[in-house]
N, C-alpha and C positions, 0 to 999 in steps of 0.2 A: 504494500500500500504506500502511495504515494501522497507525503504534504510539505507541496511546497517546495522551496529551495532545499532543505534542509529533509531528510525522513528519516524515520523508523526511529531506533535505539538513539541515536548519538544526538536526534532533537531533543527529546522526550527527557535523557540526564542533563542536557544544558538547559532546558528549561528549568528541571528541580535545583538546580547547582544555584539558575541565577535567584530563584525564591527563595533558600536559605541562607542568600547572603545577607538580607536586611535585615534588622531588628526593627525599625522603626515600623507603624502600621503605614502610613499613608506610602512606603516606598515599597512595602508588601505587595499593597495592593494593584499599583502602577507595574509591577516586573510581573507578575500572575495576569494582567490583562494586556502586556506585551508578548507572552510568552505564548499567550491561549493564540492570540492573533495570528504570530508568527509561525507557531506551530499548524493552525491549520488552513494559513494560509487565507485569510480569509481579510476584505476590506475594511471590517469595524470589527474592534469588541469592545465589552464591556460589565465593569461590576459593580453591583449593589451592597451595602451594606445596610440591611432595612435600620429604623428607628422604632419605636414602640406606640408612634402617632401616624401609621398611613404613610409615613414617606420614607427618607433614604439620609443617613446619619453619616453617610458618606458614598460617593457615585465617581468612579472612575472610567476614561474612557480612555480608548488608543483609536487611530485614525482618523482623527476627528481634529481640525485647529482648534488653536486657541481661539482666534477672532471666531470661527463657527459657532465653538462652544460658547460663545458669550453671545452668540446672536441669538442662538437655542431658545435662554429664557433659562426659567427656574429649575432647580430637578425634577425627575419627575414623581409623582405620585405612586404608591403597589395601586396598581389597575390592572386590567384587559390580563396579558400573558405575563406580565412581570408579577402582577397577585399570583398566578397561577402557580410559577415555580416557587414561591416564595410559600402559598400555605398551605400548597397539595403537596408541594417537596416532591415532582416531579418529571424529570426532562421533558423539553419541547423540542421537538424536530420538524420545523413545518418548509416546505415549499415556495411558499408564499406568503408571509405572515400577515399582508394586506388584506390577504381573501379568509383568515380565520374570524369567525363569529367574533370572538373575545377582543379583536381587534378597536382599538377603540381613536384611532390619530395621534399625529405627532404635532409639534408646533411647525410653523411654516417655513424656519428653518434651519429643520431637524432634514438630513439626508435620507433619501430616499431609501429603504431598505426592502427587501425581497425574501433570498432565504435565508433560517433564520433558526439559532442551535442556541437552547440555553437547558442550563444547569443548573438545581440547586449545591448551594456548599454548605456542608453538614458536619458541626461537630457535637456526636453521637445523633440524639433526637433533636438537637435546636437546631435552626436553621440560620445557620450565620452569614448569606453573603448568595447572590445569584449571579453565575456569570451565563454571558451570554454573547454570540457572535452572530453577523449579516454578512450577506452577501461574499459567497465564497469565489475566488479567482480559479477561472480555469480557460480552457483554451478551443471548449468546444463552442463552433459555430453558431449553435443556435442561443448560445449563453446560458443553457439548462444548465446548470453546474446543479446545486445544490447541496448541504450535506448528508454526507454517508452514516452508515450503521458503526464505520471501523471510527470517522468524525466523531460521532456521541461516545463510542468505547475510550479514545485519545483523550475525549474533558472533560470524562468520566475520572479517567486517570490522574490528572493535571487538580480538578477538583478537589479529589482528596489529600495530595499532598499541601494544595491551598488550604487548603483546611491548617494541618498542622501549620504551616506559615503564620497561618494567620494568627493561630491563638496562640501562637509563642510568643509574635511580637506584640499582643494585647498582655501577654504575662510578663512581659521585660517591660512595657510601658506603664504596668502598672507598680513593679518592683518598684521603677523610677520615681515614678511617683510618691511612693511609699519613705523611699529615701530622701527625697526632697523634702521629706514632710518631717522628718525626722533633725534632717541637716535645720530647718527652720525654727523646728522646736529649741535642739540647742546653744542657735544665737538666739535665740530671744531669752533663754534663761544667761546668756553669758552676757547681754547688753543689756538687761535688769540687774545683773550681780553688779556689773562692772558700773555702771551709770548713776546708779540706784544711790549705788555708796561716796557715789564724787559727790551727788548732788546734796546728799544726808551733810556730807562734809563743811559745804558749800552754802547751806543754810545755816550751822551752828555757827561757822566760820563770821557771816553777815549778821547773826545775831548778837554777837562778843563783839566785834566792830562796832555795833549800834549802841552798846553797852558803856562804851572806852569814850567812846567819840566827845564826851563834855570833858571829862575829867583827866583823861587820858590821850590825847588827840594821836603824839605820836605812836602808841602802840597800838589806838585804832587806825592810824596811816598802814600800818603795820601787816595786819588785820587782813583788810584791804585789798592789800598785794596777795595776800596769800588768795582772796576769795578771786581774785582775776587769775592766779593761776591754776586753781580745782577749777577754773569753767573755763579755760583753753585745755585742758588734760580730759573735760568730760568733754566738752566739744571734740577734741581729737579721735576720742575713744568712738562716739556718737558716729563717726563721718565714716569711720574704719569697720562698723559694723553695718550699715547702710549700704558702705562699697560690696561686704562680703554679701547682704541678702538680697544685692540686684543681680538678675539672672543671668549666668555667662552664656555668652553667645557660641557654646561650646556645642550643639546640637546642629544648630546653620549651617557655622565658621571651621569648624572641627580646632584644634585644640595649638597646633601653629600658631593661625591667624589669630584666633583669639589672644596670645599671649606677646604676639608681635603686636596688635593692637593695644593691648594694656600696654607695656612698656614704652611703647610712643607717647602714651597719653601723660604718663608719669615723667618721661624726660624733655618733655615740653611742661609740665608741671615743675620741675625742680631744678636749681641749680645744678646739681650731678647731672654728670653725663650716664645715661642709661642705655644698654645697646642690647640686642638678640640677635642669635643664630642659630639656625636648626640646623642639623646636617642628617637627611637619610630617614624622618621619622616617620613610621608609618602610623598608621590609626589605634588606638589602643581601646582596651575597655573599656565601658563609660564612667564605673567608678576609680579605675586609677586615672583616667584624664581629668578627672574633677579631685582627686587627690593632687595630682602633680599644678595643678593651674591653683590650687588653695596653697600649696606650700611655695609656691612662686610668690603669691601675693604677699604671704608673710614674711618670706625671706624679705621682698625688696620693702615691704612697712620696714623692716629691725633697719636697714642698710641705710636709707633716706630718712628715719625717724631720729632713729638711736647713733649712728655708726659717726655719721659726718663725713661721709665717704664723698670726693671725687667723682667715682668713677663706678659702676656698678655694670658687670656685665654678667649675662644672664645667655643660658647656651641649653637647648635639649637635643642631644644625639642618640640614634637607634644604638643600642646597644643588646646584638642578637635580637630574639622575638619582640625583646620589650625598648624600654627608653633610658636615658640616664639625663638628667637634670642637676646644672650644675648653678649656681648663683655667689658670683665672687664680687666682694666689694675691697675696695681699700682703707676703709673707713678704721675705726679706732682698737675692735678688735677687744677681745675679753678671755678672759682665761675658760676653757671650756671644762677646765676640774670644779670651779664654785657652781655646777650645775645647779645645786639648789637657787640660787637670786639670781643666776645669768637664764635657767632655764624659764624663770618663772617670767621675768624681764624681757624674755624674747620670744617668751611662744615656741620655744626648744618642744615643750614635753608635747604641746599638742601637735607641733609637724610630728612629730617622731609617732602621735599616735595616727597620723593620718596615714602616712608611708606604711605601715602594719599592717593598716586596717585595709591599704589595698595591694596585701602579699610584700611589699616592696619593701626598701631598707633607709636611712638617712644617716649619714654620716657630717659632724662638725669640724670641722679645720678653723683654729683661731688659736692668737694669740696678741697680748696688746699689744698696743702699735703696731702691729703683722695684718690688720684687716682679716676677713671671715670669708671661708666657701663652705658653702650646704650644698651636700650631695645628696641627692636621690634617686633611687632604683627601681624599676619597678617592672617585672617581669614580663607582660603581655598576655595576651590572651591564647 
């Protein structure tokens, strides 16, 4: 049997190859409705993911422009044959899909279709998703193409492993999720710990000041100073925890560009010279890339905060499957044996728990006057 450029075995695994390379849904959905197309060789397809109100919670097409798709109008409705496969949960192979009863029009314009192969996609008894294909290419004369019996067996096949595709990356999307939610939970308890107590400080500070002020002027001048420096220290704290729970554009941008982006932003931000280079790094997991782009961020706060560095250059190279991350500054440098005040002072203990937490390792290089490199490791996927 013949589909298309491509047939038999060696289509059929490059199509399942190119499905489980996504994690993401919306990129799931787009390679299962390039793959159905390609495979059977046919001029549209296309898939649904119903909603729990009569419509489609997500609709993917392949052959279709984008200026078309936006002439189209809204998605469409479960009606006519798209109801059908979705809540009898069984294929349609028609001829004509114009001349079926069920048939109910398209907008005006929506391309003309003819024959016409859809599938429910099923994982066990729910019905998660309908794909379906028009107008199939072929070369006989009278244009009677339409699809075949071996057509429904091939997206029959293609179907099921959509299926798994699909609910894995509904399960990795929602893991994500879960994790974001969690990552959210503990800045908001570390910008209440950390705030909380500048501000506690900050008020008693302003109340003794208020106190002094007739009888004491100078040690309420005093005072004073101290309350303008607890609200630049909370305001810094404030701005640093803002930075960490605005969302990286690590999902878009993948994990490079996001961190060549940050570091332009900071070196146009600061007196120090701040620079990146990557060399070789491929894509990594999504919780070591959100590990490695959190311990960048902190390395360059200590280096631009604390350090008085120059000069701060910042480097992530593949190193075998995974990456290495390096952040070297010139700055002032600290002894890394008082771990207890140096770690607590620079956020030491939580890179270190973050590099852990995604398999990987962090090593410290300092010494005063010698400036600081944080290294980290993190293995790949």
């Amino acid at each position: 049997m013949s589909h298309g450029p491509r047939s038999g075995l060696a289509a059929v695994s490059s199509a399942l190859l190119a499905m489980s390379r996504h994690l993401e849904v919306r990129d799931v959905l787009k390679t299962i409705v390039a793959s159905a197309r390609e495979l059977l060789d046919a001029q549209y397809a296309a898939l649904g993911v119903p909603d729990d109100h009569g419509g489609f919670a997500q609709f993917v097409v392949d052959g279709v422009s984008d200026e078309q798709w936006k002439a189209i109008g809204p998605l469409p409705r479960q009606h006519g044959i798209l109801a059908a496969m979705l809540h009898e949960a069984r294929p349609e192979r028609l001829a004509d899909v114009r001349k079926d009863p069920r048939f109910e029009g398209w907008p005006a314009a929506h391309p003309d279709l003819a024959d016409f192969l859809g599938l429910p996609i099923r994982d066990g008894d729910e019905i998660i998703g309908a794909l379906f294909l028009a107008n199939k290419n072929c070369q006989k004369p009278d244009g009677g193409c339409g699809f075949t019996e071996d057509d429904e067996e091939l997206l029959g096949i293609l179907a099921q492993h959509a299926a798994i595709a699909l609910t894995n990356a509904r399960l990795y999307e929602r893991s994500r999720e879960l994790t974001i939610a969690e990552e959210r939970s503990r800045l908001a308890h570390e910008l209440h710990d950390a705030v909380s107590q500048k501000l506690f400080s900050l008020r008693l500070t302003a109340q003794a000041a208020a106190t002094l002020v007739d009888r004491d002027p100078a040690r309420a001048k005093g005072e004073l100073q101290q309350v303008a420096a607890l609200a630049a220290e909370a305001a810094d704290e404030l701005r640093a925890a803002v930075v960490e729970l605005r969302p990286a554009a690590l999902d878009e941008d993948g994990l490079v560009a996001t961190l060549r982006t940050q570091v332009q932003v900071l070196d146009r931000a600061h007196t120090a010279r701040v620079a990146f280079t990557a060399h070789g790094v491929k894509a990594l997991p999504a919780a070591q890339e959100e590990a490695v782009l959190r311990v960048t961020q902190e390395a360059l706060h200590n280096a631009l905060r604390h350090s008085g560095a120059g000069h701060v250059d910042v480097t992530l190279a593949r190193r075998g499957p995974g990456a290495v991350l390096r952040v070297t500054d010139d700055g002032s440098g600290f002894d890394p044996r008082t771990v207890r005040r140096a770690g607590r002072h620079l956020g030491l203990v939580s890179m270190r728990d973050r590099a852990n937490g995604a398999g990987g390792t962090l090593t410290v290089e300092s010494a005063p006057g010698k400036g600081t490199t944080i290294e980290m490791e993190v293995p790949g996927g």
